[in-house]
Structure formats: C-alpha cells, structure tokens
C-alpha positions as CSV (number, residue, x, y, z in Angstrom):
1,X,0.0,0.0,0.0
2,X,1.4,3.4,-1.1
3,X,0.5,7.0,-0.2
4,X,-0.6,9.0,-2.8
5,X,-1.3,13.1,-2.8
6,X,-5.3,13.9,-5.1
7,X,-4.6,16.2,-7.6
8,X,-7.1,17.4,-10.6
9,X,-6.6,18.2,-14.4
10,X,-9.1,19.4,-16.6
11,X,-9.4,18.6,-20.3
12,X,-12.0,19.0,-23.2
13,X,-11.9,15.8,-23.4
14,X,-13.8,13.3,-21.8
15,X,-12.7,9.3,-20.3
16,X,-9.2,9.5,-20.9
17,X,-7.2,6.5,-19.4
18,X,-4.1,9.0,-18.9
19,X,-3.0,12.3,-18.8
20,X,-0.2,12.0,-21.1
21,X,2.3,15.1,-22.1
22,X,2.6,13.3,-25.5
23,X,-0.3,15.1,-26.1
24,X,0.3,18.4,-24.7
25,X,-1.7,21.6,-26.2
26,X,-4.6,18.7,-28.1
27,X,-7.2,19.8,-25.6
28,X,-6.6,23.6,-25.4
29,X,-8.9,25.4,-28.9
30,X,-6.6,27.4,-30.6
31,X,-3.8,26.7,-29.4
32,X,-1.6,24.6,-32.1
33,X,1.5,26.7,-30.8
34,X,1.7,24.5,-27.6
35,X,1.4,20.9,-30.1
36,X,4.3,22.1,-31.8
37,X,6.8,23.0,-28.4
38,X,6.4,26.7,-28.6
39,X,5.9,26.7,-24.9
40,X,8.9,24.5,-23.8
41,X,8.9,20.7,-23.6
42,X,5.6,18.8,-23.2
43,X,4.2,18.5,-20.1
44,X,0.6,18.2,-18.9
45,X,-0.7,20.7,-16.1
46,X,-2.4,20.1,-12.7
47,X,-4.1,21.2,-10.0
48,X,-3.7,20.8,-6.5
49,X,-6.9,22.6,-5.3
50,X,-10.0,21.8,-7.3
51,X,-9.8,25.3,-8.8
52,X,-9.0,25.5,-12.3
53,X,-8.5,28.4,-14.7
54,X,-11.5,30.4,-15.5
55,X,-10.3,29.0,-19.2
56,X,-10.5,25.6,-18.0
57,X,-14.2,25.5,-16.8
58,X,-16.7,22.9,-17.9
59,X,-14.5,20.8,-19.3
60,X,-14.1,17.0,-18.0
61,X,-12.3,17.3,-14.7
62,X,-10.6,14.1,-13.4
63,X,-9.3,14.0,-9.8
64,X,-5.8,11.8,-10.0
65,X,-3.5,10.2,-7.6
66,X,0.1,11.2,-7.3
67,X,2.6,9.1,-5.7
68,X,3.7,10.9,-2.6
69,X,7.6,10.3,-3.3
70,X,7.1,12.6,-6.9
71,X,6.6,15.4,-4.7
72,X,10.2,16.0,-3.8
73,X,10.5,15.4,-7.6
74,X,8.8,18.5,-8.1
75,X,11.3,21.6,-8.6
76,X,9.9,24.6,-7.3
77,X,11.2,27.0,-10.2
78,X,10.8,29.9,-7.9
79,X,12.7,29.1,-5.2
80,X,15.5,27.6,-8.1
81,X,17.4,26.1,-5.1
82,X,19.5,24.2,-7.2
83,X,20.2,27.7,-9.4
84,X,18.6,25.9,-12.2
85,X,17.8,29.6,-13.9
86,X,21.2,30.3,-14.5
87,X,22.1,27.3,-15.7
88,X,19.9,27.1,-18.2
89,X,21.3,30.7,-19.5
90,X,24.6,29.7,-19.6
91,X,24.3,26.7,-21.6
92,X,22.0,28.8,-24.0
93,X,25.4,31.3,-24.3
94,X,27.9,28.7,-24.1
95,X,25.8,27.4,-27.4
96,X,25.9,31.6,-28.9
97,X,21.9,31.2,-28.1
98,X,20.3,34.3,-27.2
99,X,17.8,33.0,-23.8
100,X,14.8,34.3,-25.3
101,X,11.8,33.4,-22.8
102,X,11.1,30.4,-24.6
103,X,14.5,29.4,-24.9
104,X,14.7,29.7,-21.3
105,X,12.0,27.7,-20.4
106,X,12.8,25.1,-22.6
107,X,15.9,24.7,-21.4
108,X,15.3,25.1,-17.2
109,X,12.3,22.2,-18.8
110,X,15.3,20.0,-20.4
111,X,17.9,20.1,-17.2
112,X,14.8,19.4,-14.8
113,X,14.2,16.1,-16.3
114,X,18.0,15.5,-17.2
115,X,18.2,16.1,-12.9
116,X,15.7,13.0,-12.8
117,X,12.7,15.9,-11.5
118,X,9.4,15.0,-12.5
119,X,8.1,18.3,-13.2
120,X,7.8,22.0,-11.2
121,X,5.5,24.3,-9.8
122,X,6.1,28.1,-9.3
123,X,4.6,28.6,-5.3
124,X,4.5,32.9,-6.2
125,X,2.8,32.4,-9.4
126,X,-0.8,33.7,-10.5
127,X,-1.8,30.1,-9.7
128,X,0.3,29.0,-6.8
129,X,-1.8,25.3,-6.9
130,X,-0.4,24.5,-10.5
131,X,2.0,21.9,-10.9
132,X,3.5,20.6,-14.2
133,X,4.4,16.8,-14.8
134,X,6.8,15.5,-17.7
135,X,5.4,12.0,-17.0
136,X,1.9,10.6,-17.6
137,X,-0.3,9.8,-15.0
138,X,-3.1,7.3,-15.1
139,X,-6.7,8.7,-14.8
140,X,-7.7,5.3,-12.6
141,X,-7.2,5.2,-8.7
142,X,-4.2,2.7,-8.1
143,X,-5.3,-0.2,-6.2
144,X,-2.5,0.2,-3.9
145,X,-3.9,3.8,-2.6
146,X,-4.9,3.3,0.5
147,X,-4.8,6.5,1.4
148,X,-4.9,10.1,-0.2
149,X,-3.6,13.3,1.2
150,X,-4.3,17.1,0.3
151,X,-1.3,17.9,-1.9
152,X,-0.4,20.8,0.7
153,X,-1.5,20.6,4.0
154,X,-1.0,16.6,3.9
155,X,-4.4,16.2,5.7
156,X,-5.7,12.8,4.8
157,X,-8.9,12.8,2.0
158,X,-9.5,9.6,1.2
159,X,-8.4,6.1,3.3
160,X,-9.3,2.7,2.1
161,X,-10.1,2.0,5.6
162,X,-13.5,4.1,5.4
163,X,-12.1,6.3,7.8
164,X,-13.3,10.0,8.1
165,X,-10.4,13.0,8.5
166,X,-11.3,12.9,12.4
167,X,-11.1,9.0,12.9
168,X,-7.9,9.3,11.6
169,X,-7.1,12.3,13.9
170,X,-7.9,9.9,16.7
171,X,-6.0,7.6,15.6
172,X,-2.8,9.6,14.8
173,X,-3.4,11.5,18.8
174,X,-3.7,8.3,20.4
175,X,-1.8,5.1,19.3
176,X,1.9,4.8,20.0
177,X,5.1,5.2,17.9
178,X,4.5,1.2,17.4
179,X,0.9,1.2,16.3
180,X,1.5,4.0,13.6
181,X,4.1,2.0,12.0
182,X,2.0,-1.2,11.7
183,X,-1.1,1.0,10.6
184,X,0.2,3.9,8.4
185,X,-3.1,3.8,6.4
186,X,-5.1,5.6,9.6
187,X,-2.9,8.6,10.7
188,X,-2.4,12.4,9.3
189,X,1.4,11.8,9.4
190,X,2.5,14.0,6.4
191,X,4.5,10.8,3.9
192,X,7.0,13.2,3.0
C-alpha cells in the first residue's frame, strides 16, 4: 500500500485512461503553438486545489493520484534552489543562443528532467496550486492507494479504511510510535 497526494486536471476531453504530455496543447482550442513546443517541452498541467483556470471550466475534470515520493520530484522554479535559472542561460550562451523566454524555459524544462525531477511548480505564481508533470499519469485510482492526502496541507482525504479525517485524527493522537508503523493507512502523518 502506497500514499498518494489527489490532484485534478481538466481537459476537453472526456474518459481518458491518462493524462499524457505526449499530447500536450490537443485539448486547449486554438492553441496549435503548444502541439508544436512553442511553450517549452511537453508537459501536462495540474491542480492541487480543485480550482481551475477560469479558461478551464466545464470541461471534463478528473481528480488523480500522485505518488507521494514525486513530490520532492517536483522543482519549485521559484525558489531555483539548485540555481537551475542560470544554468539554463549559460548553456544557452555557451551554445551563442540568445535566452529568449522560450528558450529559457525550454531549457530550465530540459535540465529538470536531465536532474531526474518529474516536473515544477512556481509557489508565487498567478496560480500558486499548479503543478506541471513530464510523465503521464493514469486517470484510474491505483489499487495500492490506501490513502490520499491534500497535496499541501498533507491532511488525509481519502483512506481505504473508510475512515473519516477525524477517525484518523484519533488515531494519529492516540496510538503509539508502534501502532503507527503497523497502521500507516489511519494517521495524518504528512508521507514526505
């Protein structure tokens, strides 16, 4: 049994087995730029508040489970603590390519997944709950997901015990050290 973080992506398209960034841009009208990497590398986007983009209303929205070890995979792009930003810059020089924007982005994109991240989020952005995955992500609930947490406060949604958010808090208050190890499923220890 794993521990998984609910996040959501909406699409204009309807029972999709995956999000995939193979097809990044298809779902957006208009937007043909994004199918041909105008906006960096392809990547799908998320949510981890059920609050999409005004753009993104009405669409299909499908509520997915991440694996809770992707989320130190995730780079936050703001706080760049691994000075990601530069790097990217310099390599663009060191190849006489001007960092446009794009350029930029692209390349921050390319030495992300060359570091082994799975994708970033930008925390001081107009929409601070958007993540962005390189990998796809299956639309079913994994049969090992016992339990689901909120991506940022790590409170516990969903158990496969059937337990409500204050069970659990019960739990978590009053077992020992012991008990929580042998029953991991049933506390609001944060998995990261």
């Amino acid at each position: 049994m794993k521990p998984y973080f609910l996040i959501y992506h909406y699409s204009e398209k309807a029972n999709l087995s995956s999000i995939d960034p193979a097809y990044y841009g298809s779902a957006v009208s208009g937007r043909s730029e994004l199918r041909r990497g105008g906006s960096g590398l392809n990547k799908s986007f998320f949510y981890t508040l059920d609050k999409p983009e005004p753009l993104l209303q009405g669409g299909t929205r499908y509520q997915l489970y991440l694996p809770a070890d992707w989320k130190a995979l995730i780079y936050d792009i703001y706080e760049d603590k691994d000075k990601l930003h530069l790097e990217a810059k310099a390599r663009l020089l060191a190849n006489h390519t001007f960092p446009y924007d794009y350029r930029l982005k692209e390349m921050l994109e390319t030495l992300l997944i060359e570091k082994g991240y799975k994708g970033w989020s930008n925390p001081n952005s107009p929409l601070p709950h958007a993540i962005v995955l390189f990998h796809a992500i299956s639309t079913f609930k994994p049969k090992e997901a016992y339990v689901a947490y909120h991506y940022q406060s790590g409170e516990v949604l969903e158990s496969g015990a059937g337990l409500s958010r204050q069970s659990c808090c019960f739990f978590n208050q009053h077992l020992s050290g012991s008990n929580l190890k042998a029953m991991p499923a049933i506390t609001t220890a944060r998995p990261y």
